[in-house]
N, C-alpha and C positions, 0 to 999 in steps of 0.2 A: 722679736721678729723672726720667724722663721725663715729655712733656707731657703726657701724658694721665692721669698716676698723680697728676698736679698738680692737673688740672682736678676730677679726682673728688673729691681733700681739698676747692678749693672748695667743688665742688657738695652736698657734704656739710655745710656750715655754712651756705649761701645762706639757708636759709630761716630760721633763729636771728638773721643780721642784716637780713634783710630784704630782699636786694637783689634780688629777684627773678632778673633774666634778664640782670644785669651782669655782663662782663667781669672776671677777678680778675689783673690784671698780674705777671707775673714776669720774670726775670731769663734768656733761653731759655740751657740750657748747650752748645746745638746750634748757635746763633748765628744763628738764624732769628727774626724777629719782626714787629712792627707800628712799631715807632718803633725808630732804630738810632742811637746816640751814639759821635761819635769823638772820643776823648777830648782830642786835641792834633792841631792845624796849627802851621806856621812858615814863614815866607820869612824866618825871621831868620838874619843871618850869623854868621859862625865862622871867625877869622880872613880876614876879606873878603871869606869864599866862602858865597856864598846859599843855603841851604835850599827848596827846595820841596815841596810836600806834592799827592801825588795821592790821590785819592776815587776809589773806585768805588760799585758798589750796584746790588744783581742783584734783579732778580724770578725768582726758581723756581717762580711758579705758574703757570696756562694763566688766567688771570683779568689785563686790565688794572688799572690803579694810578694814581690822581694823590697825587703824594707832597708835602710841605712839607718842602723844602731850606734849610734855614736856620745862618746862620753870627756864631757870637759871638764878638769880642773879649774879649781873657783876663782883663783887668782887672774887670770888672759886666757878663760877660754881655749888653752891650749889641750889639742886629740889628747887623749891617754890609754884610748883605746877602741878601736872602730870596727864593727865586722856585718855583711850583710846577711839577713835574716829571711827567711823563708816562710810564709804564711797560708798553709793550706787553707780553703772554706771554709770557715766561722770556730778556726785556730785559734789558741791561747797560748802565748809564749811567756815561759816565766824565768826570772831571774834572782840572786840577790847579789847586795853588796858586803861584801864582809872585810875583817881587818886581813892581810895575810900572816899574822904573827903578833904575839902581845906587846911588842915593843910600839913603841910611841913612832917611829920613823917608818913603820913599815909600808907598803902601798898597798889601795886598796885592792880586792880580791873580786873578779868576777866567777861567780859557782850556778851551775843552771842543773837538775835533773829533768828538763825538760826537751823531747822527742822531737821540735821540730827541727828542722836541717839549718844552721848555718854554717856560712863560707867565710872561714874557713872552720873546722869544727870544734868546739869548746870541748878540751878534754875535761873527765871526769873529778881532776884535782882543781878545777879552777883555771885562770890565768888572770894576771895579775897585771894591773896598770902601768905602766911605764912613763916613762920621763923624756922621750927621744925628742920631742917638741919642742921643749923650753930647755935644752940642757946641749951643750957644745956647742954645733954652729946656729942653733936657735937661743941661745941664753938670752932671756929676756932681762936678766938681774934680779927677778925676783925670789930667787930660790931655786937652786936645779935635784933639789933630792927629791925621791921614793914619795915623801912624808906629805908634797902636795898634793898628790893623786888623792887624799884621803876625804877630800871634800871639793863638792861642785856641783853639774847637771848634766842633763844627760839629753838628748834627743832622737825621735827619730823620723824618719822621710821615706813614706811607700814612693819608690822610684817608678816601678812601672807593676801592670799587670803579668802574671807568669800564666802563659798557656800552652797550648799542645803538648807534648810528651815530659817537661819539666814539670805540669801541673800534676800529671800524673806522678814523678817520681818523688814530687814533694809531699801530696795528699795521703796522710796517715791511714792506714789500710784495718783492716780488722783486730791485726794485732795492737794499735793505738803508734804505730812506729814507720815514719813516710818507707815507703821502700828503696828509694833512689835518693838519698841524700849525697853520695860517692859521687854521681853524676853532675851535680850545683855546686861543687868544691873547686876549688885549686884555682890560682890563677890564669889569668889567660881571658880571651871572649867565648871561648867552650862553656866557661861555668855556667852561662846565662845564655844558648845563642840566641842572634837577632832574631830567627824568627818564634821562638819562646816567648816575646816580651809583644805587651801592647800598652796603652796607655794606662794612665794611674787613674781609679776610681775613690779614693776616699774608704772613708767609715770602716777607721781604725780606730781605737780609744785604748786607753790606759788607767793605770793608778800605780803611785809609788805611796809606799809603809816603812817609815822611820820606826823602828822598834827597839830600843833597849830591855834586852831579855832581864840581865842582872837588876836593872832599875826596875823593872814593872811596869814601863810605859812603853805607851804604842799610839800611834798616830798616820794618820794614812791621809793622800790627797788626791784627784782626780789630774791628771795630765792637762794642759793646758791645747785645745784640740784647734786647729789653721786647716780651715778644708779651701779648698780651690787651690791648692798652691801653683799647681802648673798644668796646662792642659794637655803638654810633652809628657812623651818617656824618658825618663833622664837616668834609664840605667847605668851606675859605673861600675866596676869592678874594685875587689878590694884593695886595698894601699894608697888611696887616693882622697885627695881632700875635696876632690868634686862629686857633686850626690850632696848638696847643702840648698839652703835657706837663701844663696844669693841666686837661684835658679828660677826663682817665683814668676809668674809672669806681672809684669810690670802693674797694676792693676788692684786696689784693695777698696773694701767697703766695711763700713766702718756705720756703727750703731751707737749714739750717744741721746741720752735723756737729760730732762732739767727742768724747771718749774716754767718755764714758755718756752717747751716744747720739745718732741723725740725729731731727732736730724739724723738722715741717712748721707751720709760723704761718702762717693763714690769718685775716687781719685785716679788720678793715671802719676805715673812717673819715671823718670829717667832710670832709674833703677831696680830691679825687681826687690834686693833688700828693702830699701825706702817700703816699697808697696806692703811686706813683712811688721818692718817696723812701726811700720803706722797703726796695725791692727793695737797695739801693744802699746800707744805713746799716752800718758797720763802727766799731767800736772802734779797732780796728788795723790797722798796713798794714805788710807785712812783704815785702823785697826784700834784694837783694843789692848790694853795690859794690867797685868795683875801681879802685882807685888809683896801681897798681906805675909805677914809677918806670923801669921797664925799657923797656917798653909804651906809657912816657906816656900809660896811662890814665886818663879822667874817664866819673864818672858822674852823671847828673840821674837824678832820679823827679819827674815829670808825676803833681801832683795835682790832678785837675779835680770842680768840686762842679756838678753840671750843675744841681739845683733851685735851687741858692742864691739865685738872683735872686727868687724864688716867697715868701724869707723874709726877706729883708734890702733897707731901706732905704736913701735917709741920713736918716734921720728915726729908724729903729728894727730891730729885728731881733727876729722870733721863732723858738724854740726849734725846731730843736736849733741854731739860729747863734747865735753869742750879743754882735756887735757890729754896729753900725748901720754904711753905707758912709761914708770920708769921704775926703779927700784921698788917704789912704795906705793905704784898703783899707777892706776887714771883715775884719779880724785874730783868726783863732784860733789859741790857745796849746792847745802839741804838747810833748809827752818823745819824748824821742828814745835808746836804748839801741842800741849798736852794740857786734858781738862781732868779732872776726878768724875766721881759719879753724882757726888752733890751739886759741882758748878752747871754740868750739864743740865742738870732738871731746875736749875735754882729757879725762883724768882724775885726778881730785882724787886726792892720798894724805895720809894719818896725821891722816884728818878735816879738813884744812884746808882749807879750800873757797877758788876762785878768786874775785872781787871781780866785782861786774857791773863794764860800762865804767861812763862817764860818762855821764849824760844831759843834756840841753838842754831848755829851754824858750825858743822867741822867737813869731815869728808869720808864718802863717799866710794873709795877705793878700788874695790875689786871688782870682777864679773856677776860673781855671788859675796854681797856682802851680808853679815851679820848683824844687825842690828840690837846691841846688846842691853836692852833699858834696866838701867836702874836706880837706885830710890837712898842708897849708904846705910841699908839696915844687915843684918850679919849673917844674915843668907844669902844675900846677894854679891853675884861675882866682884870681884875689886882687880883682877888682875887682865890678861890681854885674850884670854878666852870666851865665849859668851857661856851665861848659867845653863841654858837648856841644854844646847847643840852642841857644846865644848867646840865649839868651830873659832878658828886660829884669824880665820877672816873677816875680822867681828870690827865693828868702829861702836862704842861707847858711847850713850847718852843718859844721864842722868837728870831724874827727877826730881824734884824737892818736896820738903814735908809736908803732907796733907795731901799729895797727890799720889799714892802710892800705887793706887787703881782707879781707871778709867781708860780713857780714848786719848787717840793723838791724831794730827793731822802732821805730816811731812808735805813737802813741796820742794818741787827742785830749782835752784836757785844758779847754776851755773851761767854762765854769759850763753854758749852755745844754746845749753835748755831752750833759754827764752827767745834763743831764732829759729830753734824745732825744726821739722822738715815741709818743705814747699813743695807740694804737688804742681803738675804740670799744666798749661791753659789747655781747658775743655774739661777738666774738672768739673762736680756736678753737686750742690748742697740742695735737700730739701728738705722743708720744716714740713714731716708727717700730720702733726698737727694743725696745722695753720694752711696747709698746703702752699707756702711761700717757698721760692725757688730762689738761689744765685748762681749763677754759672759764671768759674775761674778758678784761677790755682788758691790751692788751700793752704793754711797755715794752723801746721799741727805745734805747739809745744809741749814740751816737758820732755819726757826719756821714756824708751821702749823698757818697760819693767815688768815683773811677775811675781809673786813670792805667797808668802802667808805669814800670821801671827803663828809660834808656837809657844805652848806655856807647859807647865810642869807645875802638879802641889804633892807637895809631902808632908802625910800626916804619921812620920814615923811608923812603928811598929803597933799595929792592931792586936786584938784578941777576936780571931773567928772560928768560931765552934770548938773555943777551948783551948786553941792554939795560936800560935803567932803566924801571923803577915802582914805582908807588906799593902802601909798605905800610901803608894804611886800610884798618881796618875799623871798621865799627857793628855796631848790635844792639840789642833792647830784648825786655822782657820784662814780662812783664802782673802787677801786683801780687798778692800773697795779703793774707787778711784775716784777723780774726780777729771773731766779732760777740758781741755782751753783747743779750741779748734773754731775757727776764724776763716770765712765769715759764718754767719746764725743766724739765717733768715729767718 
């Protein structure tokens, strides 16, 4: 459904919840939006050889942008490093991640050769992630060194439109270089004045590229795009943890399909996060893996809960998370059902039907967890790392023989999950289909998630054109879902 067939479901319930002249957030399936989520970075290694991770993020309107770049470690979502970004007229800002030094502990490195202005300015060696978050009087207990910065996600949020004479000092001139970047700098309300700034328009997109140069592999994803976030300017200045995801206007719509029928939920809520999270809530998370022996292939799935910090403390968690942070995470319990590729197409005879596999329950952990599958053949990891992604934030599931390749279904199982989030009365369900209507508060389960399959095969050393190379490849692949959202007319 297009944006505009969205905005009209809104605009059709706005006045039943009240919102007047609010913003209703969704999910864009265009990849354009107001705030863009990537779901996983890494400089973590793989067999010695380092991972880096490049960022882009394009402006496609003729309107300037001051955007909030902001980057979380994997474990609580904790800043490691934030700065706002300047976007002239149908700009491209580019980034990468890299290790800052070959030792296993070091943090990750932010390195950009890219012209447009940020506040404050990215010098030419990099700067380097930090720890100030989760370490002294923020110690969450999970670790306070360097070494977590090396994995997590990343976000960003156009806060408001840049006009009058800051559009001009931002907008990259003949030479390909803004002229006024000096002027958008340093702290203060000068970086941005009020009357610089107008509301946020949208249609920003992205892509992040996992690349192991040393392996041969390369893997790249589309940003996860939220247009409508707020119908406000919500300029902040830098050092500040506001310019976020809890700013949303209270308001989301939501597009789900099934075999009787496509339903548009057009929600209101007590919280703008809620409104966020909704866009994002799945019951289930369906992908594939590949484990052949031949191939020495491995697979991760990257599952990333971007609001979860919004719900979970170490003191407490509320719903839909259902444990408080401590040492060893905020742990949600997951089933896990994995088929091969022959049970999938089988056909049963003489009524006997085939067995589901096996399922699993363990946890859940992180912000960004790892999802480590494997099968006990001698390629595949055995230790606390995952095979692909060498990511430290990995929870382990193991398949059994015969099923080395195919499909899995997860499902979230935690107590909280299954009470999800309750939109507010004046709520609005309609079966597009059917044209059947219910009007009242909704109930979404499961957990706000993101992620993808990634897999890896290595067919050793090649002969081409006489000589040797490398046969690596990667790949990834964007999760499906499946949502539980109640009522379904």
């Amino acid at each position: 459904m297009n944006a505009f067939k969205r905005k009209a479901l809104a605009t059709a319930v706005f006045a039943g919840l009240g919102i007047g002249s609010a913003h209703a957030v969704y999910q864009d399936a265009n990849g354009l939006g107001q705030a863009l989520i990537y779901p996983y970075y890494t400089v973590q290694s793989v067999d010695g050889n380092s991972y880096n991770t490049y960022v882009s993020v394009v402006n496609t309107t003729t309107t300037g942008k001051v955007v909030k770049v902001r980057f979380r470690e994997g474990k609580n979502s904790r800043e490691v490093l934030d700065f706002n970004l300047y976007l002239s007229p149908n700009d491209v800002w580019t980034g990468a991640i890299v290790p800052q030094d070959a030792t296993a502990t070091s943090p990750g490195l932010l390195v950009t050769a890219d012209a447009s202005c940020t506040n404050p300015a990215i010098p030419a060696t990099g700067v380097p992630f930090r720890n100030f978050q989760y370490s002294g009087a923020f110690d969450d207990k999970a670790g306070a060194g360097l070494d977590r910065t090396r994995e997590g996600y990343l976000e960003m949020l156009e806060m408001a439109t840049v006009i009058g004479p800051s559009l001009v000092a931002i907008t990259h001139g003949a030479t390909g270089v803004p002229p006024g970047c000096a002027s958008v700098q340093g702290p203060g309300p000068n970086a941005l004045p009020l009357a610089d700034q107008a509301a946020p328009t949208g249609g920003i997109t992205g892509t992040g590229t996992l690349i192991n140069v040393a392996n041969g592999s390369d893997a790249g994803y589309n940003a996860i795009a939220l247009a409508n976030v707020t119908a406000a300017n919500i300029y902040t200045d830098i050092g500040s943890e506001i310019g976020n995801l809890a700013q949303a206007d209270p308001v989301s719509v939501v597009i789900t399909s099934s075999p009787t029928g496509t339903r548009a939920y057009t929600s209101g809520w007590l919280a703008g996060i809620d409104a966020v999270s909704s866009t994002m809530m799945h019951s289930n998370v369906i992908n594939e893996y590949v484990l052949d022996a031949g191939s020495k292939s491995n697979t991760d799935w990257v599952l990333t809960f971007p609001t979860k910090r919004f719900y979970v403390t170490t003191a407490a968690a509320a719903a839909p998370f259902t444990n408080a942070f401590t040492a060893t995470g905020s742990c949600e319990t997951f089933g896990f059902q994995f088929f091969n590729r022959e049970e999938r197409g089988a056909a049963a005879a003489g009524g006997d039907f085939s067995p589901l596999p096996p399922g699993v329950t363990a946890g859940l952990c992180w912000e960004s967890t790892i999802l480590s599958i494997r099968s006990g053949l001698a390629h595949n990891p055995t230790g606390t790392t995952s095979g692909v992604l060498g990511s430290v934030n990995t929870q382990p599931v193991n398949v059994t023989a015969g099923f080395q390749n195919g499909w899995a279904n997860l499902n979230f199982t935690g107590a909280n999950s299954l009470v999800g989030l309750v939109s507010v009365a004046g709520s609005n369900t309609v079966n597009v289909t059917t044209g059947a209507a219910a009007a009242g508060a909704q109930t979404y389960r499961g957990l706000p998630v993101t992620g993808f399959m990634a897999r890896t095969f290595n067919n050793g050393t090649l002969t081409c054109s006489g000589a040797s190379c490398q046969g690596n490849y990667g790949s990834l692949f964007v999760h499906n879902y499946l949502d539980n959202i109640t009522p379904a007319p």
